[in-house]
Structure formats: structure tokens, C-alpha cells
N, C-alpha and C positions, 0 to 999 in steps of 0.2 A: 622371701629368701631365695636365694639364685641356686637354682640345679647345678649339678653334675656336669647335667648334659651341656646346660650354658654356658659353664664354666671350659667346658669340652670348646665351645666355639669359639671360647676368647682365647684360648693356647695355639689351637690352627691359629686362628687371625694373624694373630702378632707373631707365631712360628714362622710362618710363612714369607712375613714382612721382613723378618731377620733373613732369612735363608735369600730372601731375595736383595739384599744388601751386601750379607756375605759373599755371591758367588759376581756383582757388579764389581765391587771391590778388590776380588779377588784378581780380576783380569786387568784392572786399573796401576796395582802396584806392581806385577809382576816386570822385571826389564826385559825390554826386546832384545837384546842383544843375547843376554845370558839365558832366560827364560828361567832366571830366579827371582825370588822375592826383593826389591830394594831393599839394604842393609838396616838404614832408617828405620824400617814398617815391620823389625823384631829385638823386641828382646829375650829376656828370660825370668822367671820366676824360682823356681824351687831348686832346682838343681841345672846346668848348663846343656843337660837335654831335654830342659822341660821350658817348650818355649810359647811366646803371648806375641800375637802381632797385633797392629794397632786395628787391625779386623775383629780383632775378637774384643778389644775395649771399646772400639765404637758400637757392636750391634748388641751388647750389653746396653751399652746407653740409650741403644733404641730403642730394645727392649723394655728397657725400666719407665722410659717417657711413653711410650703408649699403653703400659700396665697402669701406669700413672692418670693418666687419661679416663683408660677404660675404669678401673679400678680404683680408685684414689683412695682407699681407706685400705686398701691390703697387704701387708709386706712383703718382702721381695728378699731371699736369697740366692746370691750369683754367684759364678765361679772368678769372674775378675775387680768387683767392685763388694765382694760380702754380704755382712748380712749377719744377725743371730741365726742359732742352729737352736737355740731355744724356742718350743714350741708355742707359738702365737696363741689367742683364743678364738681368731678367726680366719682369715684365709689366708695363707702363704702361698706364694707362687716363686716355686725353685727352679731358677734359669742356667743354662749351658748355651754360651753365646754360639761357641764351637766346639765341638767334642769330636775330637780327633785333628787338634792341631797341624800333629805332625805331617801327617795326610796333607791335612789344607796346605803344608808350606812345601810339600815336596810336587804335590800334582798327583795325590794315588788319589781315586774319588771315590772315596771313602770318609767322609765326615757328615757331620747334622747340627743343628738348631734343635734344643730339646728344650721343653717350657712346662710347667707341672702345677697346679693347682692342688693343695695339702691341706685338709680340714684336721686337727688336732693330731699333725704329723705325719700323717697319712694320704698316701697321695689318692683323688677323688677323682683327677680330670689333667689329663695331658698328652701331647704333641711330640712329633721328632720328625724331622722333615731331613730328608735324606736329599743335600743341595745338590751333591753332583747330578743324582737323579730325576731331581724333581719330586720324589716320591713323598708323603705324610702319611706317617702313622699317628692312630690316632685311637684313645678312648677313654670313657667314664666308667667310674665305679657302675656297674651292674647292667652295664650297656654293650659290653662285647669289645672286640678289637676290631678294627678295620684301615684297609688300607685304601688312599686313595692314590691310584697312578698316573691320574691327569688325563688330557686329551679326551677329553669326552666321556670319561668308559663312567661307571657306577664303579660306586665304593665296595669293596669284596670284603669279606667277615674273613679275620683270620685263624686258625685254628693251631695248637701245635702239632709235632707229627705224632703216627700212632705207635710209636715201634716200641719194640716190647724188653729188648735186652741191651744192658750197656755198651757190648758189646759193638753194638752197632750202631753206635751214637757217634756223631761228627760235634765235637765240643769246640766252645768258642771260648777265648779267653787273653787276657790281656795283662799290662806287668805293668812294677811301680817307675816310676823315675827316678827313686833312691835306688843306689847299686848295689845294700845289702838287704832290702826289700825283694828287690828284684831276681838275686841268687834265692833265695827262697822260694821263690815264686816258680822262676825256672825249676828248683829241685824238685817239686809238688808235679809241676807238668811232665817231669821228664818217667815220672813212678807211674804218673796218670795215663801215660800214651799208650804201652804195651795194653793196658785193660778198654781201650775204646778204637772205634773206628779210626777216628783220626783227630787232630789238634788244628784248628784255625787261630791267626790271631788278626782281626780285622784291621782293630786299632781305633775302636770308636764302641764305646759298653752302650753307649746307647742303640748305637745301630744292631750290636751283639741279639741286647735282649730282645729289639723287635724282630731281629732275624728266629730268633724260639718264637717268638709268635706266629711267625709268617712259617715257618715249617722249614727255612732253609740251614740250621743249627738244630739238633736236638738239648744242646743245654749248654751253657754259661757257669764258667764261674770267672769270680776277680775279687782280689783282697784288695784291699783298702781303700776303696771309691770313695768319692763323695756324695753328696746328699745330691749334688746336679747331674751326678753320672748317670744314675739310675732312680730319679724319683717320675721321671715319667716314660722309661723303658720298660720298669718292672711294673708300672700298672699294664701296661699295653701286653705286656709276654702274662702275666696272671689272668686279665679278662680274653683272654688267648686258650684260658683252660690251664697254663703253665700251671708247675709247683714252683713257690719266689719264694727267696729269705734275701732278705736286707736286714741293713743295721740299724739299731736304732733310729729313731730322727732328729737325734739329736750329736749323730756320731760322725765324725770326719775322719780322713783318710788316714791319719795318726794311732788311731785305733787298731789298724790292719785286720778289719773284718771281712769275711768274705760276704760277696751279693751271688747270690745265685738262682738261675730259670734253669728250669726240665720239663722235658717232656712227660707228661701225670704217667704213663705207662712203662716210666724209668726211674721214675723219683727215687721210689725206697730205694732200690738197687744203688743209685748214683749217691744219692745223701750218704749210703752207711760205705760207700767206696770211697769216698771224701776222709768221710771220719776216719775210719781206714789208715788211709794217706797223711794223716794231721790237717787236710785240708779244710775242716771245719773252725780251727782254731785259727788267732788270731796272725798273722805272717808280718 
């Protein structure tokens, strides 16, 4: 039967393989002239701010063919080609070709390739490869978090931070692409700021939660993610020490449930300030 950990190395693998697809491509369609996206290589999906370039359907497909490869008996939920949200009996691997679009289409570098390995819903073994950077996050059920930065160095264990009052917490958090989702979401932040250090919005929930892993966030929250937002961020912020709530594995963004990582030495504080807030419910 294949570990965690192995399962850990086929998510790099193909992570990697994406991120490095994504960021060729990226420089390939953009026009010289304007130093924008050609019009061709976007459209939209769910709402007219919520947009899909042909980067993000190809390195899905790359995805899927060397999971395919690697993998051939295991199913595959994606963010542009689908998938059941019904829980398999064996391995699932829950892919974010890009996560943080907007980013990719504007030039903020801030996006990732996130790839997740899910044994009865639950994610066991996953990746997030941070392209602008070059950087991978990375870990398995019972194995730790770790990042690796490239250039030679050794892999660093990541921990969250230790801090002790909400107060003092630098929160990450992101909003729907429906605009009365989104007023909700705003109104939750806007009650949420006066009680904490400050409000980040990156713009990529994967990047978010490895950012509470790596220590640079003390905690995350976002309503209505999907299963590829966060099924291999919130392993990586949990084997991090984080405290994680996600939604079901069987629950998509329609739901409007929150995901949420903290730092263990804010949690109760942050959960019952949530609650608090109606932030726990569903927006």
C-alpha cells in the first residue's frame, strides 16, 4: 500500500511540473506591446470577475495526464475540468491548476499550483508550489510541514507562530466572486479588524494557509472555498501545529462555509471571536 510520504512525492512531482508550465506560459501569452494578457487566452466562469485563462485549462490537463501516469486507478478532482465531491474508497487527488488567477492575470506574484492526495476525504499528502517564487510547500499526514526554497538550501520544518493574543494577530483572508457573498464577507472583516493586528488579503487561500504555516499569517479565515482551495494548504498549516476547520469533503463553495488556520496559542481566543462575529456560520 503506498504511504503518505509517497504520496507526498508524487504531489511535489507533478506540483512542480505544473508551476513550471504555468510560469512558461505565462510569459508566452502575455502581449509586448501592452504587457497584458492576449484577449483570446481569457475567459470567465462564474461571475465576470471570476476569470479562467487557457493556463489554467492546460496545466489541469497536465496535471490529470501525469496523475494518470503516475496513478492510473485514482480519481482526480479539479477546479476547471471537475470531478465527484463524493468521497471515493480510495485515493483522490484534489488539484488547483491555479489558485490565485487574478494575480496570474494581472502580474501580482502571488499565485500556486496546489495538488492533494485525500484518503476517505481527508487530505493525507500534499503540495503548493508558490510559481512566482519558486517556493514548495509541502507535507503528509504525520510528517510535519516543510518548505523547500530552492538553490541548494535543505528543506526547513515549518512551525506556526507563538503569539498568544488576538490581538496581535496579522489575519489573512480572501472574498467570493458573487457580489452578495462578498458584502458579507466584507461586513465580517470590517467588525473583525478593530479586534486584531491587521487584515491581509493575498489573494491565493492556498498560499494563505501555508503562509500560517510558515509563520508569516497568524490565521486565516474564507467562506466558501472549494475542496481545491484548501485540501492541500490546510494539511500543510495543520502538520504546521496550526488549529484547521474545513468543510466537509464533500462541500463546495455554495455552501458558504468558512475554512480556517491559527496559530494553536490563539485558536480558542480566534474561534469564539468568529463565533462572536457570525463568522463561524455559513456567509
Amino acid at each position: 500500500m503506498t504511504t503518505a510520504e509517497e504520496l507526498a512525492a508524487i504531489a511535489v512531482e507533478v506540483a512542480r511540473g505544473a508551476a513550471d508550465h504555468v510560469r512558461t506560459r505565462r510569459a508566452e501569452l502575455i502581449d509586448d506591446v501592452s504587457s497584458a494578457f492576449r484577449s483570446d487566452a481569457v475567459t470567465t466562469k462564474s461571475t465576470p470577475t471570476d476569470p479562467v485563462t487557457i493556463v489554467d485549462t492546460e496545466t489541469e490537463e497536465l496535471i490529470r495526464r501525469e496523475l494518470a501516469r503516475l496513478r492510473p486507478d485514482d480519481d482526480v478532482l479539479g477546479e476547471e475540468d471537475g470531478g465527484s465531491v463524493d468521497v471515493p474508497d480510495g485515493v483522490r487527488w484534489v488539484v488547483d491548476p491555479i489558485d490565485g488567477t487574478v494575480n496570474f492575470l494581472h502580474g501580482v506574484p502571488a499565485y500556486s499550483v496546489s495538488v492533494a492526495a485525500q484518503v476517505g476525504g481527508e487530505s493525507v499528502a500534499g503540495a503548493v508550489v508558490d510559481v512566482a517564487r519558486g517556493m514548495v510547500y509541502r507535507a503528509h499526514r504525520g510528517g510535519g510541514a516543510w518548505l523547500e526554497a530552492g538553490g541548494g538550501t535543505d528543506p526547513v520544518r515549518l512551525r506556526a507562530t507563538p503569539v498568544e493574543s488576538v490581538s496581535m494577530a496579522l489575519v489573512a483572508t480572501g472574498f467570493s466572486y458573487q457580489a452578495d457573498r462578498r458584502a458579507a464577507q466584507g461586513a465580517l472583516i470590517a467588525a473583525l479588524l478593530p479586534r486584531v493586528q491587521d487584515v491581509r488579503r493575498i489573494g491565493s487561500a492556498a498560499l494563505d494557509l501555508c503562509m500560517v504555516a510558515a509563520g508569516m499569517v497568524d490565521a486565516h479565515v474564507e467562506h466558501a472555498l472549494n475542496p481545491w482551495d484548501w485540501a492541500a494548504g490546510a494539511l500543510v498549516a495543520a502538520e504546521a501545529g496550526a488549529v484547521v476547520r474545513t468543510p466537509a469533503p464533500t462541500s463546495r463553495s455554495a455552501d458558504g462555509l468558512p475554512t480556517v488556520a491559527v496559530a494553536p496559542g490563539i485558536a480558542d481566543e480566534f474561534l469564539a471571536l468568529l463565533e462572536e462575529l457570525g463568522g463561524l456560520d455559513p456567509l
